[in-house]
C-alpha positions as CSV (number, residue, x, y, z in Angstrom):
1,X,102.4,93.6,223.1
2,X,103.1,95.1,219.8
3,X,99.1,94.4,218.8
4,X,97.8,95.4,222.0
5,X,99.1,98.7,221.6
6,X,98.1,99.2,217.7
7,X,94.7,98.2,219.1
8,X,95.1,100.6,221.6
9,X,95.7,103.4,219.1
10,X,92.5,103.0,217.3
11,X,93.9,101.1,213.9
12,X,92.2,98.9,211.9
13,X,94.0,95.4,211.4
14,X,94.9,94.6,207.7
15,X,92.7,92.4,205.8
16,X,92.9,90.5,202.3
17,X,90.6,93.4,200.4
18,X,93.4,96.1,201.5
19,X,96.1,93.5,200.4
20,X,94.7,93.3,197.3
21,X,94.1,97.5,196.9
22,X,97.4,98.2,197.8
23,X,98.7,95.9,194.8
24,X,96.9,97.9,192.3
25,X,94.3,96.0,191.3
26,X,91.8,98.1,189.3
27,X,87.9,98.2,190.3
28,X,85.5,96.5,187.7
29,X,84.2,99.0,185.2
30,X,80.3,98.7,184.4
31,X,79.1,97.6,181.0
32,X,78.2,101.0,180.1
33,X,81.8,102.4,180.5
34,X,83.3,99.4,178.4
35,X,84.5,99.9,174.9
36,X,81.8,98.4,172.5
37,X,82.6,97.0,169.2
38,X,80.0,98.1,166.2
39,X,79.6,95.8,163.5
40,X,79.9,97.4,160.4
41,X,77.7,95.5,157.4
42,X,78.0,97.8,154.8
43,X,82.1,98.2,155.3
44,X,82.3,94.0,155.8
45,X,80.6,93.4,151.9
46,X,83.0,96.4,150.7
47,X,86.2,94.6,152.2
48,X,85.1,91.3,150.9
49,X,84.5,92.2,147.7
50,X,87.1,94.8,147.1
51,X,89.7,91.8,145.8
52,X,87.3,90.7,143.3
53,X,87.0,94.2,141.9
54,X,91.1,94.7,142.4
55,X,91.9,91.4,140.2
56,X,89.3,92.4,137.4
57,X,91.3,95.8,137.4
58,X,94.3,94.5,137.2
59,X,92.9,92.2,134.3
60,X,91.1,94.9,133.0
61,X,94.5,97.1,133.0
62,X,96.6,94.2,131.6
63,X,94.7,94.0,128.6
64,X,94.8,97.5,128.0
65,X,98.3,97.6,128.2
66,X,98.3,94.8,125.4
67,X,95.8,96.3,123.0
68,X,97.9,99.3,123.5
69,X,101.0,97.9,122.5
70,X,99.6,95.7,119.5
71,X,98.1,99.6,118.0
72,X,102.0,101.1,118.8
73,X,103.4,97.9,116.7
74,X,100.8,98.9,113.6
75,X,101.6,102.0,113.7
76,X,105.3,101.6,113.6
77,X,104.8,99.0,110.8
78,X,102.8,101.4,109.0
79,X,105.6,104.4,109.4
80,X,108.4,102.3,108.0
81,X,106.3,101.3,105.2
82,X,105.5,104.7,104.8
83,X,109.0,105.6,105.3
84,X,110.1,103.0,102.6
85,X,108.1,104.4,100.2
86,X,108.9,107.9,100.3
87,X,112.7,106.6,100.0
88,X,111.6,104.5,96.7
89,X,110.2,107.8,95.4
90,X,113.1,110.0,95.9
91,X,115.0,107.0,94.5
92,X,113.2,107.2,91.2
93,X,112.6,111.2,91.4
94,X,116.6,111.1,91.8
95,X,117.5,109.2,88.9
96,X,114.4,110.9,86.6
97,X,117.1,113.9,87.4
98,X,120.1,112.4,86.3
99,X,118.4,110.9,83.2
100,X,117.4,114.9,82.1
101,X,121.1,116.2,82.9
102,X,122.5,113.4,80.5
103,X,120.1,114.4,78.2
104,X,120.2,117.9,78.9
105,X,122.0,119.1,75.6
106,X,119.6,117.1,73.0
107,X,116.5,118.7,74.5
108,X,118.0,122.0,73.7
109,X,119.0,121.1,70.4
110,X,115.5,119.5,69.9
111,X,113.8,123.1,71.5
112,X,115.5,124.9,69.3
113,X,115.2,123.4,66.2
114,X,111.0,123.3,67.3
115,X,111.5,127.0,67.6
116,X,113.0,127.8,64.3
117,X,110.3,125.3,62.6
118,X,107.6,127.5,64.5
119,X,109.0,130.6,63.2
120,X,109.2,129.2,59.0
121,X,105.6,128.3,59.1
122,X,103.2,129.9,57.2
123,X,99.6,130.5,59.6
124,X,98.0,132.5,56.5
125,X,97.8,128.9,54.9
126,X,95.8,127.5,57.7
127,X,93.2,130.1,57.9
128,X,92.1,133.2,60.2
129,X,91.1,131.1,63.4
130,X,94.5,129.0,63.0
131,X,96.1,128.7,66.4
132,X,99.3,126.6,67.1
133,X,99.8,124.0,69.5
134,X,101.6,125.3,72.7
135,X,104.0,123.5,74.1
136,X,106.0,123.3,77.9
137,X,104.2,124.9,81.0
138,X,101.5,127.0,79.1
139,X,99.4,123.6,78.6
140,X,98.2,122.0,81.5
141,X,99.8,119.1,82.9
142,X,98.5,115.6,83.7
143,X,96.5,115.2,86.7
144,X,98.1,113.5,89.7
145,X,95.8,111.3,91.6
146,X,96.9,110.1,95.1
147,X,95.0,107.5,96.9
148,X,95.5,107.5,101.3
149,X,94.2,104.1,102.7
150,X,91.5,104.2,105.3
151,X,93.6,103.7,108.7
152,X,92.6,103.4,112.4
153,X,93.9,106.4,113.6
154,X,94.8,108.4,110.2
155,X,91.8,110.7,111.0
156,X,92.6,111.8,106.9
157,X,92.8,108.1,105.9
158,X,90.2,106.9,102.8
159,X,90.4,109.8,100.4
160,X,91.9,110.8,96.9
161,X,94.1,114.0,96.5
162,X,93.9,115.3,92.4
163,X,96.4,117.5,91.5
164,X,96.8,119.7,88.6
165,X,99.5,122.5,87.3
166,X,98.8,125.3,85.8
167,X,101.0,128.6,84.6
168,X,99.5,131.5,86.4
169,X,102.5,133.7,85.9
170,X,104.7,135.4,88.2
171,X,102.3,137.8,89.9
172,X,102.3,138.3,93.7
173,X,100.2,136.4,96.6
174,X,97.6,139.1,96.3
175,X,97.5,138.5,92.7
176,X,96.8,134.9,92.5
177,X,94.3,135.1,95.1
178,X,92.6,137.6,93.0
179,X,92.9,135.0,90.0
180,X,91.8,132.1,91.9
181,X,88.6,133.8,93.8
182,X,87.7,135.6,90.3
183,X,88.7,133.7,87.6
184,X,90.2,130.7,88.5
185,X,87.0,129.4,90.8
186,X,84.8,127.4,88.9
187,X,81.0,128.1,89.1
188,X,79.1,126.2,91.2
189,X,76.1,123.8,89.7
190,X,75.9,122.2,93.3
191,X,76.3,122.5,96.8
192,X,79.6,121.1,96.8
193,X,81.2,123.0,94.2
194,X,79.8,126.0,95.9
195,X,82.0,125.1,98.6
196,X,84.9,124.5,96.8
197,X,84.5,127.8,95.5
198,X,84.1,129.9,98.3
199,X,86.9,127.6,99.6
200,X,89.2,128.8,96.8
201,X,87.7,132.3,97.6
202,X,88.2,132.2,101.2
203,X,90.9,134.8,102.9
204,X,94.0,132.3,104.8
205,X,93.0,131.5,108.1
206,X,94.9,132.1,111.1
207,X,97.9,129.7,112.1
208,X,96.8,129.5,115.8
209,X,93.4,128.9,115.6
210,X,94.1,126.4,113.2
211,X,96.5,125.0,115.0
212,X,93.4,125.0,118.2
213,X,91.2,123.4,116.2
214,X,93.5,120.7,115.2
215,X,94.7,120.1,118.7
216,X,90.5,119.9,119.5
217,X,89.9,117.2,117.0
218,X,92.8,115.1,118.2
219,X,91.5,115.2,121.7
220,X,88.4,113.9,120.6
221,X,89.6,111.4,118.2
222,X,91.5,110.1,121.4
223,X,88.2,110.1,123.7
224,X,86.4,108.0,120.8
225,X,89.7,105.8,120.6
226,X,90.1,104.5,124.2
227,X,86.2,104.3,124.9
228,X,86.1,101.8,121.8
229,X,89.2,100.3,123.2
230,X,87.2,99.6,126.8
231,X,84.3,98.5,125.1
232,X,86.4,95.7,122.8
233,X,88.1,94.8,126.2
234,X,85.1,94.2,128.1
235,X,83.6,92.1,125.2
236,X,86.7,89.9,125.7
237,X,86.2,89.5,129.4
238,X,83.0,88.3,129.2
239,X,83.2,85.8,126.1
240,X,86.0,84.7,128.8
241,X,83.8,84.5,131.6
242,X,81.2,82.5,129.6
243,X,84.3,79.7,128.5
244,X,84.7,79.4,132.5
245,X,81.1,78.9,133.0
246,X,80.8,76.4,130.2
247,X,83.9,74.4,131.4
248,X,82.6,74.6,135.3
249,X,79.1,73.0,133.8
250,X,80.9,70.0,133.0
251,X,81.4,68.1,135.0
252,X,83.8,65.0,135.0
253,X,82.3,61.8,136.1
254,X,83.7,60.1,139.7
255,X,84.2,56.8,138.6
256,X,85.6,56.0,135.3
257,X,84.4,53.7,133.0
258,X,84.2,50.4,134.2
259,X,84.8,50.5,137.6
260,X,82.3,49.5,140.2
261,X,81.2,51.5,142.2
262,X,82.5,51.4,146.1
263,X,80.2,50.7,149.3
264,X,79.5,54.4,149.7
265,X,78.5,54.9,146.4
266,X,76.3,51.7,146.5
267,X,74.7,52.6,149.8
268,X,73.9,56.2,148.4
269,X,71.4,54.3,145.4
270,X,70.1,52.1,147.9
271,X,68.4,54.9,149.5
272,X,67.6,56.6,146.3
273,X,65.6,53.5,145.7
């Protein structure tokens, strides 16, 4: 009775596609609505190869790292031998002192009896044009020569320094300028000891721009530096390279000597024949 009266009403009796709509099922979307995948050559090759280019970084970085610390261990060798030898020389420049304090009192005894000896002597005897040997600071002292070995980052390395002492007097700055860019300066037969010269003549230059142009030079120094540094490491990497590819070329025989040769191996030079 129940149906006969829904049927009555006008209803529509359920079926298996309104069962299945009231679950929730979802209606099939076309191919154009569907989410497509692109293939991306370009990002594929970059992905593949991008651990081959990591590990040669990583090598590449490595041996940086150890050419870097094999320059800091020379240079730290070369500071304490540097280092020693300025405490050898204040060693010996030490106990020159002491030696002149001990004797002190017979080089006075000795100046003075030079002095008196000076003033007894007859210069008439020797002539008009006779002049006496000086002695002390008026004459000029020995030369000191000091040699710097050529280093790999001494940019001032491979040069000689000659020294020499000479009793201006005690004038002012001004003055000894004066003497040095007048007197004192040498004249020039070349170009280089016109440079000298005007060197010599030259007003000081400025502490900071100095120090600038210093600061300059080390930067490039540096530059030079590491871009021979990655040039010696990429020489390295590929005398490596070409050991691998020698070693991969030979290759190791299958069989050693001696044995025979199993079926396989027998019915592979059958059909070579």
């Amino acid at each position: 009775q129940g149906k006969d009266i829904c049927w009555a009403i006008g209803s529509v009796q359920p079926t298996s596609t309104h069962a299945r709509l009231a679950m929730g099922k979802k209606r099939r979307q076309d191919r154009d609505e569907r989410p497509a995948i692109n293939f991306d050559p370009k990002a594929r090759y970059t992905y593949l190869t991008g651990f081959r280019k990591r590990k040669m970084a990583r090598r590449k970085k490595a041996m940086m790292e150890d050419l870097e610390k094999e320059r800091q261990d020379a240079i730290e060798v070369r500071r304490d031998h540097r280092e020693d030898v300025k405490r050898k020389w204040k060693e010996v420049q030490w106990a020159e002192r002491r030696v002149e304090r001990l004797l002190g009192a017979k080089a006075l005894e000795d100046k003075k009896r030079q002095a008196f000896a000076i003033q007894d002597l007859d210069f008439d005897n020797e002539g008009e044009d006779y002049v006496p040997e000086l002695d002390g600071p008026a004459q000029l002292k020995a030369l000191n020569i000091v040699a710097f070995d050529q280093e790999d980052d001494d940019p001032f390395g491979g040069c000689e320094v000659t020294t020499s002492l000479v009793e201006v007097g005690s004038s002012s700055t001004g003055d000894t300028q004066q003497l040095l860019a007048l007197s004192g300066a040498p004249k020039a037969e070349d170009e280089g000891e016109e440079e000298t010269a005007l060197m010599l003549a030259a007003p000081p230059e400025d502490p900071e721009v100095r120090a600038r142009r210093r600061q300059q030079n080390i930067a490039k120094d540096e530059a030079r530096r590491k871009a021979a540094q990655a040039r010696k490491v990429m020489k390295q990497m590929e005398e490596k390279k070409k050991q691998r590819k020698k070693k991969g070329n030979k290759r190791k025989p299958k069989h050693g000597k001696g044995k025979k040769p199993g079926a396989k191996e027998r019915r592979k030079r059958a059909r070579k024949k």
